[in-house]
C-alpha positions in Angstrom: 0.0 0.0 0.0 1.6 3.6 -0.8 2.0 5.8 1.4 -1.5 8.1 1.7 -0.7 11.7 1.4 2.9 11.5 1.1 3.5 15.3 -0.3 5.4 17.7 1.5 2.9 19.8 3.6 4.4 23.2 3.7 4.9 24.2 0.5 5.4 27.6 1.1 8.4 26.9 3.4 10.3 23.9 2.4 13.3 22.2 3.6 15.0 19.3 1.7 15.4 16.9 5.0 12.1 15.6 6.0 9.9 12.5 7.0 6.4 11.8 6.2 5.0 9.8 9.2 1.4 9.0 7.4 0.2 5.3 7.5 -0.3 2.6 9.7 -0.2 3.2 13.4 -1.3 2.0 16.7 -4.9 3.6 17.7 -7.4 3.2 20.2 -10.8 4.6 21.1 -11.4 6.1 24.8 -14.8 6.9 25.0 -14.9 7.9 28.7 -11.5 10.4 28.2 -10.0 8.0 31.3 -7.3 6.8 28.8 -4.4 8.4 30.7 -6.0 6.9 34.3 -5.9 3.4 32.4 -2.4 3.5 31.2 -2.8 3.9 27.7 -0.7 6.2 27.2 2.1 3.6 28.1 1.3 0.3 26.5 0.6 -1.4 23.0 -2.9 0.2 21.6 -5.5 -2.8 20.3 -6.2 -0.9 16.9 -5.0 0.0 13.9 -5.4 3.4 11.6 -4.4 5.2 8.4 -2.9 8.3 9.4 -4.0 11.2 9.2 -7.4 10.3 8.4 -9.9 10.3 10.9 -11.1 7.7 12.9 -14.5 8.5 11.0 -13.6 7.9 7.8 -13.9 5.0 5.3 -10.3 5.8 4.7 -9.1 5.3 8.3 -9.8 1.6 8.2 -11.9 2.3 11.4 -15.1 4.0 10.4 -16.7 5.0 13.8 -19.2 7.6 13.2 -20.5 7.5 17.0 -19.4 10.4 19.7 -15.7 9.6 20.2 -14.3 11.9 23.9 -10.8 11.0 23.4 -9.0 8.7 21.0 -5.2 7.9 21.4 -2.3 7.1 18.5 0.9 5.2 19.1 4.2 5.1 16.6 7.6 4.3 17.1 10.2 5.7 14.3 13.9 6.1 13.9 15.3 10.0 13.5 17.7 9.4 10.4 21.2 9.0 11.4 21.8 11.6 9.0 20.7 14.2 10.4 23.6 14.2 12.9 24.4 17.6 14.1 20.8 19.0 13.3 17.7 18.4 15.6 14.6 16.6 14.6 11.0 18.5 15.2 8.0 16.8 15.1 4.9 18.0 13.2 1.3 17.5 13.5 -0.8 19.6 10.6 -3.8 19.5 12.1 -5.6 17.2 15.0 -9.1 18.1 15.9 -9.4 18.8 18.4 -7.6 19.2 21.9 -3.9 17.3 21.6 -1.3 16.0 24.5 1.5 14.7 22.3 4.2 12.6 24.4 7.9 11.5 22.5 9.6 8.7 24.8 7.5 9.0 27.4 8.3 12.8 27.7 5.5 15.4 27.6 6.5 17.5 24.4 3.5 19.7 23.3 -0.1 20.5 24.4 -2.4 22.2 21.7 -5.6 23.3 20.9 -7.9 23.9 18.0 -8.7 21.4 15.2 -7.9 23.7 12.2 -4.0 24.9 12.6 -0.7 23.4 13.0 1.8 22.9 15.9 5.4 21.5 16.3 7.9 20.5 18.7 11.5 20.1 18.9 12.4 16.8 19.8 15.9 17.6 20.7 15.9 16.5 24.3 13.9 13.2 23.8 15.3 12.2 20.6 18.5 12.5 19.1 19.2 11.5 15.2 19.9 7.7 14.9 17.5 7.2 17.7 14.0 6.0 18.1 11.1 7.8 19.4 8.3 6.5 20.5 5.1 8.7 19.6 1.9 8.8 21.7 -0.7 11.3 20.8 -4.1 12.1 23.3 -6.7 13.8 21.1 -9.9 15.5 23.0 -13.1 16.3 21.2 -16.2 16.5 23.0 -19.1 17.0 21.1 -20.6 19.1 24.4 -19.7 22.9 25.6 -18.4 25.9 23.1 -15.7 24.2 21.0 -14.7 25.7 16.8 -16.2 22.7 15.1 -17.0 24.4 12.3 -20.2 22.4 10.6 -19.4 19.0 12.8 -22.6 17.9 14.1 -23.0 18.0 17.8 -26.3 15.6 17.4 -25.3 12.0 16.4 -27.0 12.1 13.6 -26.0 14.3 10.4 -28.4 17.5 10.1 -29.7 20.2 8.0 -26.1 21.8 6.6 -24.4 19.8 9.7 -22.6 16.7 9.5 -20.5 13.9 10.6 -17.8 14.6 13.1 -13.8 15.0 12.7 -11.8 13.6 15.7 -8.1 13.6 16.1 -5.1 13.3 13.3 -7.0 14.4 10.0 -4.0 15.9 8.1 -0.5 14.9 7.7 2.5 13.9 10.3 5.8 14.9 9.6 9.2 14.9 10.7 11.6 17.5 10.0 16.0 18.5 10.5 16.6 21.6 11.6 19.8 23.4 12.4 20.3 24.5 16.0 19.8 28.1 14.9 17.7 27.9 12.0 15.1 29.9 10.0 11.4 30.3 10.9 8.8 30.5 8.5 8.9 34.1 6.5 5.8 36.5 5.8 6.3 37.5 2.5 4.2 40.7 1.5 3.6 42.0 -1.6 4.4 45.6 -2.5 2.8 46.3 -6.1 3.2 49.8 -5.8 6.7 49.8 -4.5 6.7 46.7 -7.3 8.9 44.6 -4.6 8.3 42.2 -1.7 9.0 42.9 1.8 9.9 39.7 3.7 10.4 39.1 8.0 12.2 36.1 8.6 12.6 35.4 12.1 15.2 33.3 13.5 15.5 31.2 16.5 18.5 32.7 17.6 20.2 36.4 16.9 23.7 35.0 16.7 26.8 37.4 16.3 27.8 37.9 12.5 24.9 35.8 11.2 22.8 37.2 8.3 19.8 36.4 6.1 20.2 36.2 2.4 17.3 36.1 -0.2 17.0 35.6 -3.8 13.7 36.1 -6.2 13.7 33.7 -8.9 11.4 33.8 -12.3 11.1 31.1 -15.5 14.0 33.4 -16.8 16.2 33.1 -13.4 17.6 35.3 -10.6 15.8 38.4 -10.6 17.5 40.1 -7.6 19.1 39.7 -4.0 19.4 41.3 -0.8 20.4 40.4 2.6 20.8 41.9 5.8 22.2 41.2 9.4 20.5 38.5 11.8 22.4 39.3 15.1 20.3 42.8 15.8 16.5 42.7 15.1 14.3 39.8 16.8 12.7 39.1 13.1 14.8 40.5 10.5 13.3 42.3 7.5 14.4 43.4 3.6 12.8 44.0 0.7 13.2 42.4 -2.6 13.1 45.1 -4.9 11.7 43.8 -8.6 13.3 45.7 -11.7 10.7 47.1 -14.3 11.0 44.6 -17.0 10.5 41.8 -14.3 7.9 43.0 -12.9 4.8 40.3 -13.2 1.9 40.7 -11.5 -0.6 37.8 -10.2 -4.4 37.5 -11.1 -6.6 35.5 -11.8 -5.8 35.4 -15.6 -2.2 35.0 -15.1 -0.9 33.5 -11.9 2.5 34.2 -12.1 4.8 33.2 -9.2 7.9 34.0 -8.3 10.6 31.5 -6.3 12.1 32.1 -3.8 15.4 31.2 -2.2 16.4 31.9 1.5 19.8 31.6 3.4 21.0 32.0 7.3 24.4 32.5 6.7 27.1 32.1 10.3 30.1 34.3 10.8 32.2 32.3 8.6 30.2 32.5 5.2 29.0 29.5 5.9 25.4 28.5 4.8 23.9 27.3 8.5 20.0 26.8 7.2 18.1 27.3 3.9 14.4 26.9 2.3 12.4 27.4 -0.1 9.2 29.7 -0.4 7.3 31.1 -3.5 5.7 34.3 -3.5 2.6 36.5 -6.0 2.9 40.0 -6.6 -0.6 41.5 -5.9 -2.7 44.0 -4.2 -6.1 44.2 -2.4 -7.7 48.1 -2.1 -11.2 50.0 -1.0 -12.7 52.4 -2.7 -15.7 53.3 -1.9 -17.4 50.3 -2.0 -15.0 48.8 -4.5 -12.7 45.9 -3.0 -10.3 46.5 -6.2 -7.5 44.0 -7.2 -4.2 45.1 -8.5 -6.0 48.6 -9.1 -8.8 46.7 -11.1 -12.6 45.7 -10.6 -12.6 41.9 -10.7 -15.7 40.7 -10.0 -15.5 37.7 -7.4 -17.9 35.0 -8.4 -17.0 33.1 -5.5 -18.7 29.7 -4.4 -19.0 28.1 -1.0 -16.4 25.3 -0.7 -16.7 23.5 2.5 -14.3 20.8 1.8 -15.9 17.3 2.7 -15.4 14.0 0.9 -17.4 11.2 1.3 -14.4 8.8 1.7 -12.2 10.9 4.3 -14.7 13.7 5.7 -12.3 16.9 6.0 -9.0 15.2 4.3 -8.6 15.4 1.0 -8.4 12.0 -0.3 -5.5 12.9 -2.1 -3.5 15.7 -3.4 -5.3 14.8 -6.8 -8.6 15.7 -5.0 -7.5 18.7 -3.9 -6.6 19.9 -7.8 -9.4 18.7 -9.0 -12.0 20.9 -6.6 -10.5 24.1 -7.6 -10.8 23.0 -11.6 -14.3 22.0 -11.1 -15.2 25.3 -9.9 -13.3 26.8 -12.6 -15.2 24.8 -15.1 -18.5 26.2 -13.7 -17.6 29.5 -14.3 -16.5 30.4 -10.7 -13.0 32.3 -10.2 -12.7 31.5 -6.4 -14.1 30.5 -3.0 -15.5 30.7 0.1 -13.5 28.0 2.3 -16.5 27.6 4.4 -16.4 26.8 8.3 -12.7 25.4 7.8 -9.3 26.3 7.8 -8.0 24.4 4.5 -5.2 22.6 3.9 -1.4 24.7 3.0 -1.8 22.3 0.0 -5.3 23.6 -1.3 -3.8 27.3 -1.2 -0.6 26.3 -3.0 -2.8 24.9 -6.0 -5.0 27.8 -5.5 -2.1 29.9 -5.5 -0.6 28.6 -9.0 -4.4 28.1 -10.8 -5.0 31.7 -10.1 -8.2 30.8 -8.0 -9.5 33.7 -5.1 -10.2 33.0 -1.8 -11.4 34.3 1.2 -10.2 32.9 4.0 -12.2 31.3 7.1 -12.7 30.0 10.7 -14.4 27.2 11.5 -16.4 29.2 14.3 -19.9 27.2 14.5 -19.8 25.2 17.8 -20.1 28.3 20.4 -23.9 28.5 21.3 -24.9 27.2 24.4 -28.5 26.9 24.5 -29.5 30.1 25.7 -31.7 33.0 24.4 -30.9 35.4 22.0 -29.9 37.5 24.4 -26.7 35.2 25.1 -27.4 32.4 23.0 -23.5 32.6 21.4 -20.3 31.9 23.7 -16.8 32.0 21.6 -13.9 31.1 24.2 -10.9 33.2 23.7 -9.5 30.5 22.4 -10.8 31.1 18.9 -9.1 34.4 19.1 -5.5 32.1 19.5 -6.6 29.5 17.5 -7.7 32.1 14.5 -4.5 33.7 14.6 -2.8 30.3 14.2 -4.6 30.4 10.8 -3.8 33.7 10.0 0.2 33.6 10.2 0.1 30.4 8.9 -1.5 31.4 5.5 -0.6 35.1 5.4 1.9 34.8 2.5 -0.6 33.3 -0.2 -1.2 35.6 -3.1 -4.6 33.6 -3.6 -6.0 34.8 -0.5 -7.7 38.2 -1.1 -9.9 38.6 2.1 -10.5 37.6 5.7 -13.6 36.1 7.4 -13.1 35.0 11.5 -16.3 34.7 12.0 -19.8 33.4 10.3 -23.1 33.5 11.1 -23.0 34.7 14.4 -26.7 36.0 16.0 -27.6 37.5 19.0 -29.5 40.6 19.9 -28.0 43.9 20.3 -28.7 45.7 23.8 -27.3 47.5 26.0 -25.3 44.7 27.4 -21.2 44.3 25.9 -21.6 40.8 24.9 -19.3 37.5 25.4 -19.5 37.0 21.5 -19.4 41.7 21.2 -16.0 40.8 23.0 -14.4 38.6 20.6 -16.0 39.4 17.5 -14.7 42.7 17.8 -10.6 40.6 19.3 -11.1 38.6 16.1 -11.3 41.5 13.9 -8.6 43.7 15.9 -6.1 40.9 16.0 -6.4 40.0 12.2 -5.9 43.7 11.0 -2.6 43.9 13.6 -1.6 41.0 12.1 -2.3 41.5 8.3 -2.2 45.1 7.0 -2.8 44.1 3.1 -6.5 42.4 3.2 -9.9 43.8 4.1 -11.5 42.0 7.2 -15.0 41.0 7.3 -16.3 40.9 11.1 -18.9 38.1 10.5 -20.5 37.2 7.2 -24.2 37.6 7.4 -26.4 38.0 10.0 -24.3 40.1 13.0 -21.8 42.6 11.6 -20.8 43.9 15.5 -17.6 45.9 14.4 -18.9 49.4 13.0 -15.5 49.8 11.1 -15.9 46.2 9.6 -14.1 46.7 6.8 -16.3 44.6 4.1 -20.5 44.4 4.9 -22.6 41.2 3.5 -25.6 39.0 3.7 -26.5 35.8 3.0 -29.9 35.8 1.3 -31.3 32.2 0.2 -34.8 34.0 -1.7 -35.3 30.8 -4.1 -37.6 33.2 -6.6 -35.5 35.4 -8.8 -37.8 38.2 -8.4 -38.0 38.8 -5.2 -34.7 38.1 -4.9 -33.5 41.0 -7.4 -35.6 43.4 -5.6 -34.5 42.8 -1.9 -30.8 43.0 -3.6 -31.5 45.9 -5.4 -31.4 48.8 -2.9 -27.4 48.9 -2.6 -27.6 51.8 -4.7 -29.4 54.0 -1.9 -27.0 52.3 0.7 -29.7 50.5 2.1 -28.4 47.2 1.1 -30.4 43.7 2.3 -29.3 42.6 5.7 -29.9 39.9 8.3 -30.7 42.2 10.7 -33.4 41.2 12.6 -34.0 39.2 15.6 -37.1 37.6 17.2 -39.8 40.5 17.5 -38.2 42.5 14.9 -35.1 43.4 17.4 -32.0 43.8 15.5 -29.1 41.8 15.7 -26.4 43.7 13.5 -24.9 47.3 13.8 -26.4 48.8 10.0 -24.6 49.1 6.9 -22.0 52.2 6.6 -20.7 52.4 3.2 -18.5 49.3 3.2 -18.0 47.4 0.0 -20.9 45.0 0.0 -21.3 41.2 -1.6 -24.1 38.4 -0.9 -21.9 36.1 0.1 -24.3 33.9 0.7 -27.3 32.9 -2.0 -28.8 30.3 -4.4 -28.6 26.3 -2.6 -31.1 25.5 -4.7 -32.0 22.4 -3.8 -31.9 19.7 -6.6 -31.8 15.5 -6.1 -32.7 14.1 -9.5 -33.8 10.6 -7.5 -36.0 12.0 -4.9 -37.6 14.3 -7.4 -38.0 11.0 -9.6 -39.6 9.5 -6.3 -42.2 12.0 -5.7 -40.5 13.1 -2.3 -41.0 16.9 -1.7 -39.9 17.5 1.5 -36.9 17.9 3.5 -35.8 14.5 5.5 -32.1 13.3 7.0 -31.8 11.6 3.4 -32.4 15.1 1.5 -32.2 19.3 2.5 -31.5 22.1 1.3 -32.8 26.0 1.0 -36.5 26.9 -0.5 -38.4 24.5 -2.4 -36.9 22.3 -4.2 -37.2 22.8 -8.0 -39.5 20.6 -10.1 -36.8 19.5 -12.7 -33.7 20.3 -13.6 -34.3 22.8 -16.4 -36.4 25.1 -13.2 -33.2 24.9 -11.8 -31.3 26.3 -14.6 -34.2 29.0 -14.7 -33.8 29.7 -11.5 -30.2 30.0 -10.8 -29.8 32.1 -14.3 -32.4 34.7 -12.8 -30.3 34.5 -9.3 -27.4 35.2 -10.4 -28.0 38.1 -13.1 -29.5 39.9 -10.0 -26.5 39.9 -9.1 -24.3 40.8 -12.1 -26.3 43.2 -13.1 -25.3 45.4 -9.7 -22.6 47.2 -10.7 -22.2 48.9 -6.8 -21.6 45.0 -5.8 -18.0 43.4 -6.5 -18.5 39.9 -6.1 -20.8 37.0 -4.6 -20.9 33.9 -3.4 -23.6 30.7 -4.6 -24.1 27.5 -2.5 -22.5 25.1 -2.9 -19.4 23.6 -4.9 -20.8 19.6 -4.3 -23.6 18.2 -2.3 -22.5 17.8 1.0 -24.3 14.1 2.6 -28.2 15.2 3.1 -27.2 19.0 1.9 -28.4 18.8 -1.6 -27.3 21.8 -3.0 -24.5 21.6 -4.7 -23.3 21.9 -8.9 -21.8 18.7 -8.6 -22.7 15.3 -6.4 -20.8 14.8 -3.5 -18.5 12.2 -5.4 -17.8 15.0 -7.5 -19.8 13.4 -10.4 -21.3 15.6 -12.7 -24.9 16.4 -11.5 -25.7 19.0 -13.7 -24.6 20.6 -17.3 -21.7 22.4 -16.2 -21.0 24.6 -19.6 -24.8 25.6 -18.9 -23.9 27.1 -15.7 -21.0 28.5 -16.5 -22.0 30.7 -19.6 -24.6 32.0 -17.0 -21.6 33.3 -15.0 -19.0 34.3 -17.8 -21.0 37.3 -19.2 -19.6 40.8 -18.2 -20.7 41.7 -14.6 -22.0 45.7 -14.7 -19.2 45.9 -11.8 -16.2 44.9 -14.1 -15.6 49.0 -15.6 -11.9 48.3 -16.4 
C-alpha cells in the first residue's frame, strides 16, 4: 500500500530533509477520556489506523461515526542518522481537536484547536539515529463551546451539519533543523513599490549571522538582498523587482515567483536554507469597490466547505485537492468561500498557482450554548488564538484576497457588551494587527458587531428570482439587504456604513434528480437544502440564471458567493454530487456566470 498523502505539507516553506510519518499506526478509542487513568498512554494500543485520516472515515480503516471523547495514536520511528548535528522536530498539521503529544514517554506539546498546526523540537527526547516513540491524546467533545465548524454535535448528520472529525486528520511529519535555523517568512507583496517585503525570524540572533534572499522567475535570478540577523528579533528586507520583471498575479495570469532563503554564520557558511514562492498582488477600497491590482474583478465566489465522502475533511489525495479548484473553474467560478474550515497549506498552494481567489475562514460554529438570543452565542478566547494560528500560517498566499473570522453569528443587540461583542470585535482587531494588506469581514451575514468592519454582507437564500432581485436591489441607496433582525423585529447587527458590499451567501437551490424522480418533496435526514426544491432540472437552470443576473447586473456590488461547490451528505445543493460526479450541465452554468458583470468597468 503507498503511502497516503505523502506530499510535503508546507509548500510555502520547504526544507529538503524531511519525513512523512502517514500510515499505519497504533490507535485506540477512549470513550470515557480516562485513557491516561488506564495506562494507555504507556502500552501497545488494540487498533489499527491510516494516518491522518480520521477515525471516521472510510479511509481510516476504522469508520466510527459515534461520539468519540478522546482517541489515542501510538508510533515508534527512527530519526535518520543523517541528520547528525541538526535536531529533529515533530509536526502535526492539524488534529481536531484538543492534543497531549508525548515523544519517549516525555511530555512534548499540548495544543488546541482542530484547524491549525503545531510543532515540537524533539531535541531533548530524541536524538538522530535514535527511536522515538510517539503517543498522541486527542480530545473532542461533542458538548460545551468548542470551533467545530459544521461538525454535528447531534449523532445524527443534520440540515447543513454533518458527521464529526476527531483527532489526526492531516499529515505527520518529521523535519531537521539546524540549531539556529530559519522560521517561517511573511512574505508581502508591494505592487506599488513593485517589490516584496519579507520578515524572517530566526531562533537565535547569533553574532555575524545574516539572512540572504534571492527572487527567482522562469528566466532566473531576478534580484538579491540580505541583511544582518544578530540585531533585530525578526529581521526584514525587501526584494526590490526591476521594471522589466515586474509580473503581476491575477486571476488570468498567476505568475509566481521562487524564492530562495539563506541563514548565513560568521564564517560564510550556509547554516540553514528553504524554499518559499511568493505573487505580486494587491487588495484596495474604494468606496465600495474591493479593487485587485487597481482593477474591478468581480469575485464570483462559491461556498467550498471541503468534505469528501471517503475521508470527511482530508482530501483524499493531493489529486482531489486539484481537482475541486478546476471544477469550480469549469462552472464558471473564479474563487471560493472556504466555508467553516481552515483548508489545507496544499489547497492554497494549487489555489495559488491556478489563479483561484479565496477568502479565507474560521471554523467558528460550535459556540452556542442553549441560551436565548440575548446570550445564546459563547466564543472562548480561544478562537481568538486558534484564528490567529490560521492567519500567520496562511498570510503569504497571493490567492488569499480577504478575511472572514467569523460566520453566522446572531444575537440581539442591547445594551449589554456581549461575550461574542467581545471577541467578535478581538477577532477582527487581531487580524488587522496581524495583516495590513487584506480587508476583514467581522462576521459574514447576520451580526456585523464591528462598526468599522471593513467589508458588509448578507446571506440571502430568496429561491424566486424576483424577489430576490428586488430585496438585492437597494445597494444603490446604501440601504443594502441585511440579516438584521431578531425575534420580535429586534436587531441583531450594527447597519450598513458604506462598506464594500457582496451576498456572500445565496442560491442552494436544492436539486436531487432521484428523490424528485420519487415523488418526495420534503426535506428528510436523506435530503435538505434552501427553499423549495425545484421541479426538474431545467427550473433549476431557470432559476439560478435569474439569481445570479441579480447579481451581475449590480454594478455597486464586487463579487458574490452561490451555494454550494458539491452536495454535502443530506445538503443537496451543490453543482456537482458529492462524489464529485457531474450532477448538472456544467457549460450551462457557466456561460450563465461568464457574461460581463455591470461591476467589471476596467
Amino acid at each position: 500500500m503507498s503511502q497516503p498523502r505523502a506530499e510535503y505539507p508546507r509548500p510555502q516553506f520547504v526544507r529538503s530533509e524531511w519525513v512523512n510519518l502517514n500510515g499505519d499506526w497504533q490507535f485506540e478509542i477512549d470513550r470515557s477520556d480516562s485513557g491516561l487513568e488506564r495506562g494507555l498512554r504507556e502500552r501497545e494500543l488494540t487498533q489499527r489506523i491510516v494516518v491522518p485520516f480520521a477515525p471516521e472515515t472510510e479511509l481510516s480503516g476504522i469508520e466510527d461515526v459515534d461520539f468519540l471523547e478522546a482517541v489515542w495514536y501510538r508510533t515508534t520511528v527512527t530519526i535518520p542518522a543523517d541528520w547528525a548535528g541538526k535536531e529533529a522536530v515533530l509536526h502535526f498539521q492539524a488534529v481536531d481537536h484538543d492534543a497531549t503529544v508525548w515523544v519517549n514517554d516525555v511530555e512534548v506539546v499540548r495544543h488546541r484547536g482542530g484547524f491549525t498546526p503545531f510543532s515540537a523540537n524533539l531535541r531533548h527526547v530524541a536524538a538522530p539515529g535514535e527511536e522515538a516513540t510517539i503517543v498522541v491524546r486527542a480530545r473532542d467533545s461533542h458538548r460545551g463551546p468548542q470551533a467545530r465548524g459544521k461538525q454535528s454535535q447531534l449523532y445524527f448528520n443534520h440540515s447543513c451539519l454533518y458527521t464529526r472529525t476527531t483527532g489526526i486528520w492531516q499529515t505527520v511529519w518529521l523535519e531537521a533543523v539546524p540549531t539556529v535555523h530559519l522560521k517561517r517568512p511573511r512574505i508581502t507583496p508591494d505592487v506599488a513599490g513593485s517589490s516584496f517585503h519579507l520578515e524572517v525570524p530566526v531562533s537565535a540572533n547569533k553574532p555575524g549571522y545574516k539572512i540572504s534572499a534571492t527572487l527567482k522567475d522562469a528566466d532566473g535570478e531576478v534580484t538579491t538582498a540580505d541583511v544582518r540577523a544578530d540585531l533585530d528579533l525578526a529581521p526584514r528586507l525587501t526584494l526590490q523587482i526591476p521594471a522589466d520583471r515586474v509580473r503581476l498575479w491575477d486571476t488570468t495570469d498567476p505568475h509566481l515567483y521562487d524564492v530562495h532563503l539563506e541563514l548565513i554564520d560568521a564564517d560564510g557558511n550556509v547554516a540553514d536554507s528553504a524554499d518559499s514562492y511568493a505573487g505580486l498582488r494587491s487588495v484596495s477600497i474604494n468606496g465600495k469597490a474591493i479593487l485587485i491590482n487597481g482593477k474591478h474583478v468581480y469575485q464570483r465566489l462559491v461556498l467550498d466547505q471541503g468534505y469528501w465522502p471517503e475521508s470527511l475533511m482530508t482530501a483524499p489525495s493531493e489529486e482531489a485537492l486539484v481537482r475541486d479548484i478546476e471544477l469550480s473553474l469549469a462552472a464558471g467560478f473564479n474563487g471560493a468561500r472556504l466555508h467553516q474550515k481552515v483548508f489545507e497549506e496544499r489547497f492554497l498552494y494549487h489555489a495559488d498557482r491556478l489563479g483561484y481567489l479565496v477568502w479565507g475562514e474560521f471554523g467558528d460554529w460550535g459556540s452556542g450554548v442553549g441560551n436565548t438570543d440575548n446570550d445564546n452565542q459563547q466564543p472562548t478566547a480561544s478562537y481568538v488564538a486558534q484564528w490567529l494560528e490560521a492567519v500567520e500560517r496562511d498570510y503569504s498566499h497571493p490567492s488569499i484576497v480577504g478575511w472572514c473570522p467569523l460566520n453566522e453569528t446572531h444575537q440581539l443587540l442591547h445594551d449589554r457588551i456581549t461575550q461574542l461583542d467581545d471577541v467578535t470585535r478581538a477577532m477582527f482587531l487581531a487580524t488587522k494587527a496581524a495583516d495590513t494588506s487584506r480587508p476583514v469581514l467581522d462576521a459574514s451575514g447576520y451580526s456585523h458587531r464591528v462598526p468599522e468592519t471593513d467589508v458588509w454582507d448578507s446571506h440571502n437564500y430568496e429561491q424566486d428570482p424576483a424577489k430576490f432581485a428586488e430585496q438585492m436591489a437597494d445597494l444603490v441607496n446604501n440601504k443594502p439587504y441585511g440579516n438584521t433582525g431578531g425575534p420580535e423585529g429586534k436587531p441583531i447587527s450594527l447597519g450598513y456604513d458604506g462598506q464594500p458590499y457582496f451576498c456572500s451567501e445565496f442560491g442552494g437551490i436544492w436539486w436531487n434528480a432521484k428523490a424528485a424522480a420519487a415523488g418526495k418533496d420534503g426535506r428528510s435526514a436523506e435530503s435538505w437544502g434552501y427553499g423549495q426544491r425545484v421541479a426538474d432540472e431545467e427550473e433549476f437552470y431557470s432559476r439560478f440564471t435569474g439569481l445570479v443576473d441579480a447579481l451581475l447586473d449590480n454594478e455597486l456590488m464586487f463579487g458574490y458567493c452561490y451555494t454550494q461547490l458539491t452536495d454535502v451528505f443530506q445538503e443537496e445543493n451543490g453543482i456537482y454530487n458529492f462524489d464529485r460526479s457531474d450532477k448538472l450541465d456544467v457549460p450551462r452554468i457557466k456561460a450563465v456566470q461568464d457574461r460581463q458583470a455591470a461591476y467589471e468597468k476596467d
